[in-house]
C-alpha positions in Angstrom: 24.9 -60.4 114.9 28.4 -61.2 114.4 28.9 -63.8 111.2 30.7 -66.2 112.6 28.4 -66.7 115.6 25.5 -67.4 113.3 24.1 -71.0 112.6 25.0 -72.3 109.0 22.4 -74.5 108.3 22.0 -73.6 104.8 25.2 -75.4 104.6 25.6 -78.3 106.3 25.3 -81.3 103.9 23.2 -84.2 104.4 25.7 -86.4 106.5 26.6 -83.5 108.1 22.9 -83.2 109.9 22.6 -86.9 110.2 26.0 -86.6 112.6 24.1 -83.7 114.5 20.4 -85.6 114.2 19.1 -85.4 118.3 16.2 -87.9 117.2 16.4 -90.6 115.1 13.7 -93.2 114.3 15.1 -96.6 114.2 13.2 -100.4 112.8 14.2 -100.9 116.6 11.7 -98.7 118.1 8.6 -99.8 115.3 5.5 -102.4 116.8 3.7 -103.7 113.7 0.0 -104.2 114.2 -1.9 -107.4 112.8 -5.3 -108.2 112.2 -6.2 -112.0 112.5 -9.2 -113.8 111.4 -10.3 -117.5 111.2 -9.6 -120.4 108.3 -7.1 -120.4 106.0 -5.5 -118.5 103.1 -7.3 -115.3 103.7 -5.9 -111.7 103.2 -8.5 -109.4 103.1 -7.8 -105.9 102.4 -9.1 -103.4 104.8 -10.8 -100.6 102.2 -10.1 -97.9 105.0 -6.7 -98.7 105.5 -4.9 -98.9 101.9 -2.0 -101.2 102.6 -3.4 -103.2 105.6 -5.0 -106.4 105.1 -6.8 -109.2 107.8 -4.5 -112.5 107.5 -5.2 -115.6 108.7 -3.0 -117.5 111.2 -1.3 -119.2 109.0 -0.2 -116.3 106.9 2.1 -115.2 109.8 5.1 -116.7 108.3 4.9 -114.4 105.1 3.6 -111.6 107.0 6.9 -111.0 109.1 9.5 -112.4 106.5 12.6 -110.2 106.5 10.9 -108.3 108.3 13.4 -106.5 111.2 11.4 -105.1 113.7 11.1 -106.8 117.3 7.7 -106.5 118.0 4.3 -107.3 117.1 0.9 -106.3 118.5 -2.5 -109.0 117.4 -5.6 -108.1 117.0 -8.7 -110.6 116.5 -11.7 -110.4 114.3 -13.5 -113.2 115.0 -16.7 -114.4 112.7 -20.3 -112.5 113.4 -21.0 -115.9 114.8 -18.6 -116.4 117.4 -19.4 -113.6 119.1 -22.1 -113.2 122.1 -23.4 -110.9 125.1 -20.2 -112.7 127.6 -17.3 -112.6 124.8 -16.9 -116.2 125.1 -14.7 -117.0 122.2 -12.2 -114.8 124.0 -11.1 -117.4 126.7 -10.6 -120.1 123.8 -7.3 -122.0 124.4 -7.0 -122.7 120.9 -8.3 -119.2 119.7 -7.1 -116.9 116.9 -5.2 -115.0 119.2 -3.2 -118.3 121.2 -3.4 -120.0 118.0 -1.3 -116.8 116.3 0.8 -116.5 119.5 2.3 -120.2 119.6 2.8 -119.9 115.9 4.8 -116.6 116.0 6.9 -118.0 118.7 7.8 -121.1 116.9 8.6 -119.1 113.5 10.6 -116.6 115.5 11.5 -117.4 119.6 12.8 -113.5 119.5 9.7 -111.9 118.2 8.3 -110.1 121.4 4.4 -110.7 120.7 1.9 -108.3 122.6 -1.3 -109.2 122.5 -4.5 -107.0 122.6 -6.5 -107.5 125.8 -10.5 -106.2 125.6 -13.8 -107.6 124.6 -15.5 -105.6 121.8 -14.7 -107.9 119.2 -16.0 -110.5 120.9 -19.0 -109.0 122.1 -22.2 -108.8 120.0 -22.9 -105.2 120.9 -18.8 -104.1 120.4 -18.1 -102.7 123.9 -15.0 -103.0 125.8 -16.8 -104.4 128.8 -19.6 -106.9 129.8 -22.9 -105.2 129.9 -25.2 -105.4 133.1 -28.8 -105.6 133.1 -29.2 -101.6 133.3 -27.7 -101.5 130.1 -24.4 -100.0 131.5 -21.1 -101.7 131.8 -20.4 -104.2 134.7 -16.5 -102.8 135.8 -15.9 -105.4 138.3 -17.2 -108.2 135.9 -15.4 -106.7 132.9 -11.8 -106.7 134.8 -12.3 -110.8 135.8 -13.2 -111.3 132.2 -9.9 -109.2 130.6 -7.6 -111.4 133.6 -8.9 -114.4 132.3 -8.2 -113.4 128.9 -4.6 -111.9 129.8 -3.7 -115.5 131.1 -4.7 -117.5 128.3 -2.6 -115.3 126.1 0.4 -115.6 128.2 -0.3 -119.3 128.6 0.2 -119.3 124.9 3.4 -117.9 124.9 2.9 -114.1 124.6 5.7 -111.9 126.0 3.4 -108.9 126.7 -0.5 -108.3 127.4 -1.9 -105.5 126.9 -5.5 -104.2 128.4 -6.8 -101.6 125.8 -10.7 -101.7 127.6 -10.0 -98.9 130.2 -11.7 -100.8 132.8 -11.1 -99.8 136.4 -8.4 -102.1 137.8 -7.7 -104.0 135.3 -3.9 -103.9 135.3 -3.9 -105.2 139.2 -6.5 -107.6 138.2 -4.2 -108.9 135.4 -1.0 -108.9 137.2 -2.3 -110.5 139.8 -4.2 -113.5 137.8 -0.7 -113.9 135.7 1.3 -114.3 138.9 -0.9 -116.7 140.7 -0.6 -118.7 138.0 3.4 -118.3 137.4 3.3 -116.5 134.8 5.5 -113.5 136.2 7.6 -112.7 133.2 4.5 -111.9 131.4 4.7 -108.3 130.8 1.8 -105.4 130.8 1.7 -102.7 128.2 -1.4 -100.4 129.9 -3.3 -98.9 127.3 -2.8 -96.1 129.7 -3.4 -92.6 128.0 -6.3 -93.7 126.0 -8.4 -91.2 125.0 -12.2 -91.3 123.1 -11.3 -90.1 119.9 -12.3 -89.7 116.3 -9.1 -90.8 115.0 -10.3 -94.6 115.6 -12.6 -95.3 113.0 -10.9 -96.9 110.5 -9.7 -99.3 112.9 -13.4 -100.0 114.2 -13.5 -101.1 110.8 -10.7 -103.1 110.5 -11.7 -105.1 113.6 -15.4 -104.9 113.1 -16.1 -103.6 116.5 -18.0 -100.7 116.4 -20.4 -100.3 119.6 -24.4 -101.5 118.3 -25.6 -98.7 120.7 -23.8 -95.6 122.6 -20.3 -95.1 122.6 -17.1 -95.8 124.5 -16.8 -92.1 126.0 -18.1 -93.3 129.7 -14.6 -95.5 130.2 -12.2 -93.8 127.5 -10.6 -90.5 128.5 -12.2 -87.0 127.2 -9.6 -85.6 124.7 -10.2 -82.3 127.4 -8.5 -83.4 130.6 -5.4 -84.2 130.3 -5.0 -84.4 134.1 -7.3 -87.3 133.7 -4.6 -89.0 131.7 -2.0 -88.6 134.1 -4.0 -90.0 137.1 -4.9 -92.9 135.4 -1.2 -94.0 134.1 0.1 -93.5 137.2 -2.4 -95.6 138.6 -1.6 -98.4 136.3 2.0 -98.1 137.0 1.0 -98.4 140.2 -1.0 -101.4 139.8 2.0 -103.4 138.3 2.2 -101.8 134.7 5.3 -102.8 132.9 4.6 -100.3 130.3 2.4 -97.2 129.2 0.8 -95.9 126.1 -0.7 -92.6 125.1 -3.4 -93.3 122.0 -3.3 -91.5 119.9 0.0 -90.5 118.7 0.6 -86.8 117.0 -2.8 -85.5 118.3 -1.8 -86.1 122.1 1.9 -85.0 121.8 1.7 -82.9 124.5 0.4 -86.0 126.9 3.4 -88.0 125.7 5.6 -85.0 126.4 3.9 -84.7 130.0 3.9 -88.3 130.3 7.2 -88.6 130.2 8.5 -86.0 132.6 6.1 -87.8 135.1 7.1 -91.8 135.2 10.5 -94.0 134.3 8.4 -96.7 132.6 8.6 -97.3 129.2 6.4 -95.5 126.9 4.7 -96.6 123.7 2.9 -94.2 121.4 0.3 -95.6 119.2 -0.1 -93.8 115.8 -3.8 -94.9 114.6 -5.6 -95.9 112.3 -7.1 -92.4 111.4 -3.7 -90.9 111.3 -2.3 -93.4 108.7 -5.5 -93.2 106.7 -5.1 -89.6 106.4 -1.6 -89.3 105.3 -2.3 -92.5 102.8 -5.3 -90.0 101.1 -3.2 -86.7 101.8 -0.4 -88.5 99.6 -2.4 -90.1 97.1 -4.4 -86.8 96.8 -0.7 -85.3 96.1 -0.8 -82.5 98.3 1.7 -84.1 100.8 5.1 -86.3 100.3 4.1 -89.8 102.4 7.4 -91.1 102.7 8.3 -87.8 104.2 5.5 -87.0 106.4 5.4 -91.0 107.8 9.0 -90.1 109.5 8.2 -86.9 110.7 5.4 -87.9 112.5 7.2 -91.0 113.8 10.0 -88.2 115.1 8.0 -86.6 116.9 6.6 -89.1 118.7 9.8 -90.0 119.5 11.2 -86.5 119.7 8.4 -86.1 122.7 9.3 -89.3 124.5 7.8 -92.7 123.1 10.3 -95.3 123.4 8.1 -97.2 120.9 5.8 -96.5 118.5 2.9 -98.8 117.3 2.1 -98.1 113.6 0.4 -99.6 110.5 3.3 -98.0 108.5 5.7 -100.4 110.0 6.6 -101.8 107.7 7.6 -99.1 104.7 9.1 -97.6 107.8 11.5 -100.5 107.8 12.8 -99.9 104.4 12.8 -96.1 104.5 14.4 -95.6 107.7 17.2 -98.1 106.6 18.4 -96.3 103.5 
């Protein structure tokens, strides 16, 4: 090999890769996730999360100070007590979720404010769906439910709903509920991609919605058919989805990748809850540099095609990728 045909990248100085960078991570592309409980003055940390913590609505305003990032994702963990067999404090007007919503939008008309769309924390036995008297889950039932849901969020003021249950037609079921009741502008982010996995559990945690009996495998895809995957977010997109999502992140790269050779949609990739928790014990077991292997995953998420990425280090990410 001649010398001077050969790459010098022992050489090239910092600014000098940041001029060549291909990918870069920006505060622009981050979607911070939020827990939200009832009452007042609450800001529980989440053991299984270090850094994340349950806020009460009116928390919000401290929670997204200064912070520069134009999206948020909520989450609802309502009291033991609220919940029941038909998820009824889910279709509450005044809610933690609507509640959060019209508070958000008041602090900060720009925020975009997505707002998770299932049951399990609502439901005394934790699944994503109603449950029919054989003990299985009612699709058809489930789907009304999650529309009815979808609406009252979007009544509040939410710029995007998105279905995370992996019901059967739930995205037509949505769209079609929103628009019948004017709510057009109301966006869908489809939970599209999402697969049964073992990354979730600290998040089951966080929301307090493990399953009481079985699992979610019989309406979450198996981690082995990545086909599956496909069919399904194309389906949604069909169905009126605005945007999809491949969950989890860095372990289903290569569905991202896929993913986005297949569809012009918007994609979000959602790094979880076990994937932050692992590079929070990595680094505090100091076998790995955090700051350092937060970006790279983020990169290659973005690097295989996620126009967002939803992720609990948000935040940090903020302030790191600004420097």
């Amino acid at each position: 090999m001649f010398p001077n045909t050969r790459m010098r990248r022992n050489r090239l100085t910092e600014g000098r890769r940041r001029l060549a960078r291909q990918v870069a991570v920006t505060a622009d592309n981050l979607i911070l996730p939020i827990f939200l409980v009832e009452g007042a003055g609450r800001r529980e940390p989440i053991e299984s999360m270090p850094g994340v913590y349950r806020i009460s609505v009116d928390l919000l305003d401290k929670e997204i100070e200064d912070l520069k990032i134009p999206a948020v994702l909520l989450f609802a963990v309502p009291e033991t007590h609220k919940k029941n067999e038909n998820a009824q404090a889910a279709f509450e007007p005044d809610g933690i979720i609507p509640s959060a919503v019209r508070r958000l939008k008041k602090i900060d008309p720009e925020l975009v404010v997505i707002t998770d769309v299932c049951l399990c924390a609502y439901t005394t036995d934790g699944h994503c769906g109603i449950i029919n008297q054989k003990g299985q889950i009612d699709n058809d039932a489930s789907i009304e439910l999650l529309a009815e849901m979808a609406k009252i969020h979007a009544q509040a003021g939410a710029d995007i709903v998105a279905p995370s249950a992996m019901m059967d037609g739930q995205v037509a079921a949505i769209r079609s509920l929103l628009d019948k009741n004017g709510l057009c502008d109301t966006a869908i982010m489809s939970y599209a991609a999402k697969f049964a996995s073992s990354f979730y559990g600290p998040f089951r945690d966080a929301a307090k919605s493990s399953p009481a009996f079985g699992d979610r495998q019989s309406y979450q895809l198996s981690f082995a058919n990545p086909t599956e995957a496909f069919r399904d977010a194309l389906q949604d997109e069909a169905e009126g989805a605005d945007w999809l999502m491949v969950k989890p992140g860095l372990p289903y790269i290569d569905i991202l990748y896929q993913l986005r050779q297949k569809t012009l949609l918007p994609i979000a990739a959602y790094q979880v809850s076990g994937e932050y928790a692992m590079i929070k014990c990595a680094a505090k077991a100091g076998v790995i540099n955090e700051k350092n292997a937060a970006i790279e995953s983020v990169t290659a998420m973005k690097r295989a095609g996620a126009d967002a990425i939803i992720t609990y280090y948000t935040k940090e990410l903020s302030e790191w990728l600004a420097r």
